[in-house]
C-alpha positions as CSV (number, residue, x, y, z in Angstrom):
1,X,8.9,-23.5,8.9
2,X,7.5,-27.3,8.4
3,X,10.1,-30.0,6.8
4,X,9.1,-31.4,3.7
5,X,8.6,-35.3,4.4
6,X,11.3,-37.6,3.0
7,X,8.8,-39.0,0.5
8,X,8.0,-35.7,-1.2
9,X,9.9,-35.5,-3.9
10,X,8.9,-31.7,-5.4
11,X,9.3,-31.5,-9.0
12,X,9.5,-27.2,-9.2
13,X,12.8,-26.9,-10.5
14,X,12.0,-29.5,-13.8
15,X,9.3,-27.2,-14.8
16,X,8.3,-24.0,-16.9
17,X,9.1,-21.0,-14.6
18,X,6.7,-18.5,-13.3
19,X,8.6,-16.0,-16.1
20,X,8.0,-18.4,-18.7
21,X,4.0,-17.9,-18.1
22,X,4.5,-14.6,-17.5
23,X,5.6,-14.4,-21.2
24,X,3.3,-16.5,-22.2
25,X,0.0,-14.3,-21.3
26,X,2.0,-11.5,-21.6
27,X,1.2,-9.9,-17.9
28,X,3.3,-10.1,-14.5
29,X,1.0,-11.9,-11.7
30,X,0.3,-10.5,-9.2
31,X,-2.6,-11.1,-5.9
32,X,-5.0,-8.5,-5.2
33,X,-6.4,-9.2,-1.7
34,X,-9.6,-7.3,-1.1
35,X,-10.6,-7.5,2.9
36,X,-13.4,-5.6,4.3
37,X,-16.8,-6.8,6.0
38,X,-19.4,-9.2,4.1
39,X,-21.2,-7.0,1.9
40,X,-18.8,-4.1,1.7
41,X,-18.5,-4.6,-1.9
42,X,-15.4,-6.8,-2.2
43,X,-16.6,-9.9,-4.6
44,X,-18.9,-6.6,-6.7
45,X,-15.5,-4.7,-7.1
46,X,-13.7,-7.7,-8.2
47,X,-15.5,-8.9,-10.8
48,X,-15.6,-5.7,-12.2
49,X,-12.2,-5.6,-11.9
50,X,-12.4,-8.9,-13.8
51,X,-14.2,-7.8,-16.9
52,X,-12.1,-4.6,-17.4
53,X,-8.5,-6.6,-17.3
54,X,-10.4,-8.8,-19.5
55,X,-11.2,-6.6,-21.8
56,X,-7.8,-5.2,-22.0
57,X,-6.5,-8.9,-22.5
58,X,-5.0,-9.5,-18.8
59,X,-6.0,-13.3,-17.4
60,X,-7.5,-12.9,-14.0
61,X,-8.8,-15.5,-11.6
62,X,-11.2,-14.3,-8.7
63,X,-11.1,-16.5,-5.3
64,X,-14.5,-15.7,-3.3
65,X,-15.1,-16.8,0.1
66,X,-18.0,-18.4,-0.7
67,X,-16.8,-20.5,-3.5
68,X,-13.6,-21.6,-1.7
69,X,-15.6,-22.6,1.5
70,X,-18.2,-24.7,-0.9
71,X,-14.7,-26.7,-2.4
72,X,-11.4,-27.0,-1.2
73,X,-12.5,-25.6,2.5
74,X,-15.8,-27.1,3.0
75,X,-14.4,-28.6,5.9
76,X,-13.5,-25.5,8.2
77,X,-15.5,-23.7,10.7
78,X,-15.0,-20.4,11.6
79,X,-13.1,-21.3,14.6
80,X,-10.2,-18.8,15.2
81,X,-7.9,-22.3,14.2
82,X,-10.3,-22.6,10.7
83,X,-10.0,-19.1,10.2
84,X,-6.0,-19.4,9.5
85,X,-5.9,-22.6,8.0
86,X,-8.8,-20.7,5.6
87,X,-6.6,-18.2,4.3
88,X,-3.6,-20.7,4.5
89,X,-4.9,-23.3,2.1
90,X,-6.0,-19.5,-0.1
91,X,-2.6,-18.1,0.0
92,X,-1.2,-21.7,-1.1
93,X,-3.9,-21.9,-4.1
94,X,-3.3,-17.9,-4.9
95,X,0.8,-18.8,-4.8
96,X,0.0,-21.6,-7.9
97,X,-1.9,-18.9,-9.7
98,X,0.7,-16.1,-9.6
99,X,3.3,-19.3,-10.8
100,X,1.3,-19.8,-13.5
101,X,1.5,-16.1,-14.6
102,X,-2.5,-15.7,-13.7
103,X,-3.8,-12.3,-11.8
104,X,-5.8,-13.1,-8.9
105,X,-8.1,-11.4,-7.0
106,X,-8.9,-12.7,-3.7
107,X,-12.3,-11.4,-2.2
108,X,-11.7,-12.2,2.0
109,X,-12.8,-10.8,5.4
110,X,-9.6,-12.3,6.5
111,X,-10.6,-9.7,9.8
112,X,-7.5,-9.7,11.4
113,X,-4.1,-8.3,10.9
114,X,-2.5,-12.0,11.4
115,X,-4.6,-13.2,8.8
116,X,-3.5,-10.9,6.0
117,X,0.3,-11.3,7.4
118,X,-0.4,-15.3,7.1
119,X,-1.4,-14.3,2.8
120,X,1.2,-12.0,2.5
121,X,4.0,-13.9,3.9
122,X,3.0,-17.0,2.0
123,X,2.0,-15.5,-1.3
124,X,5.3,-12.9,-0.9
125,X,5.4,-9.0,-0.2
126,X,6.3,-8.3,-3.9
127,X,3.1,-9.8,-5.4
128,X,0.8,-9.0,-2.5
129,X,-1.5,-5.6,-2.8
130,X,-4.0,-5.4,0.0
131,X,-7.2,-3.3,-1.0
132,X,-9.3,-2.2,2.2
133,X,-12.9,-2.2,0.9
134,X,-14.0,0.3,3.4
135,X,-17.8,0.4,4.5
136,X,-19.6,1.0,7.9
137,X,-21.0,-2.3,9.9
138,X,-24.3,-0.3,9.6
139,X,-24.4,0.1,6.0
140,X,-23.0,-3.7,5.4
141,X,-25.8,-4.5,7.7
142,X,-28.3,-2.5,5.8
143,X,-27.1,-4.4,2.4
144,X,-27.7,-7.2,4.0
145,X,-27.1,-9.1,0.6
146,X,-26.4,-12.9,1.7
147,X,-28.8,-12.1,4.9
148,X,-26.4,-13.0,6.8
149,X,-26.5,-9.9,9.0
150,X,-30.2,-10.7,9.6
151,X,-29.2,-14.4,10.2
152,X,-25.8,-13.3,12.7
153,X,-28.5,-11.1,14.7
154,X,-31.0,-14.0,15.3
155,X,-28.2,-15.6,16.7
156,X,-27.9,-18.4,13.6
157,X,-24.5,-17.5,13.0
158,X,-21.9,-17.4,15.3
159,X,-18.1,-15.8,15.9
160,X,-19.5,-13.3,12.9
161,X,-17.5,-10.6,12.0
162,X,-18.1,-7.1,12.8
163,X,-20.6,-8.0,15.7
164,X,-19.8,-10.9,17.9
165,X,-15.9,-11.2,16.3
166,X,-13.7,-8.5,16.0
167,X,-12.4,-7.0,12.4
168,X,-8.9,-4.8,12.7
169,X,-9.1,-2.6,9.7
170,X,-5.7,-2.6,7.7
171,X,-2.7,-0.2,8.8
172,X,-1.3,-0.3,6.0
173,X,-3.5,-1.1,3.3
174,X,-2.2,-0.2,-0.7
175,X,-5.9,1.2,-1.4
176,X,-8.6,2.0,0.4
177,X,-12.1,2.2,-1.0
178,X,-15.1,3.6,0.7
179,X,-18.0,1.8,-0.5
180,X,-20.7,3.9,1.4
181,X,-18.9,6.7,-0.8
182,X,-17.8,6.0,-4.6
183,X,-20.2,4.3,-7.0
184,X,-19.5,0.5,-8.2
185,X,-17.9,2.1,-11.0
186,X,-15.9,4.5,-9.5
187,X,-14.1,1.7,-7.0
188,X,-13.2,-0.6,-10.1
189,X,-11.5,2.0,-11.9
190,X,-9.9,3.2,-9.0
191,X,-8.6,-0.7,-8.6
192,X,-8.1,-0.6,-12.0
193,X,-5.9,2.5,-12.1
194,X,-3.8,0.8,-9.0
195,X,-3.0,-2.4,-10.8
196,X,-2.2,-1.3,-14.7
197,X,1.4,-0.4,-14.4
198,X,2.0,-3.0,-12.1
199,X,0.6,-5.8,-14.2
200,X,2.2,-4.4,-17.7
201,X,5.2,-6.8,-18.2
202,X,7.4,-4.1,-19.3
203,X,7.0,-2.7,-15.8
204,X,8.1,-6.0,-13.7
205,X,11.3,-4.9,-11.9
């Protein structure tokens, strides 16, 4: 683990704790990472996921691959070496969130077991549930909703995911949700139904 320079002084024991917040909105944080290909439904899912906890009065934050590499990472490739300092510089944002008592709901290909281990182990086991949004590279291809598929084939994007750069499918993912399978509707409540009892603040162990 990397030393903290001399002249940081971190100021995280003079402020409001993460239980404070939690109070506060009256909700344990937690980070729900969805991984799966680009348009398997991930950013869909969590936005519905969004409005639902909204409704219910639970304060959610989505984090979207596109977004984040447009601001904070507009400077990384995908390079395997960009690729983990991506999710890095994610997991560190995500951590503030959870601090702040704030449900987050990460939308990442993060393709590779290392990747995910890099958010977990930063963003901590006991606020980390992984949910595998599960769809074919065909029908992802057939979506085509960015056209990047279209764009990857023509040889316009490299090291993309699924066809020239591998994607290890979760072993041990909380949820799996099969896209080509269950309606928009039906994955959201099925997210939905995961994260209730988990998110209640009565139920934080």
């Amino acid at each position: 683990m990397s030393q903290v320079p001399e002249n940081i002084h971190t100021t995280f024991d003079q402020l409001l704790n993460r239980n404070d917040k939690e109070q506060l909105l009256k909700q344990h944080a937690l980070c729900v990472w969805f991984t799966g290909l680009s348009g398997s439904g991930k950013t869909t899912i969590a936005k519905g996921v969004e409005r639902e906890l909204y409704q219910r009065g639970y304060l959610t934050q989505v984090l979207d691959g596109d977004n984040i590499r447009s601001g904070i990472n507009n400077n990384l490739g995908f390079s395997e070496t960009d690729r983990l300092e991506n999710i890095r510089r994610i997991a560190e944002v995500t951590k503030l969130f959870i601090n702040s008592g704030v449900i987050t709901l990460n939308c990442f290909v993060s393709p590779t077991e290392d990747l995910r281990i890099l958010a977990r182990e930063v963003i901590g086991n006991d606020d980390f549930v992984e949910v595998y949004v599960n769809a074919p590279f065909a029908v992802c291809e057939d979506r085509d909703v960015k056209g990047l598929y279209k764009k990857a084939r023509a040889g316009e994007i490299k090291n993309f995911t699924g066809l020239d750069a591998p994607f290890e499918a979760p072993a041990n993912a909380t949820l799996e949700i099969r896209t080509d399978e269950m309606t928009i509707e039906q994955s959201v409540q099925a997210v939905v139904e995961l994260l209730l009892p988990k998110i209640q603040l009565e139920a934080k162990h």
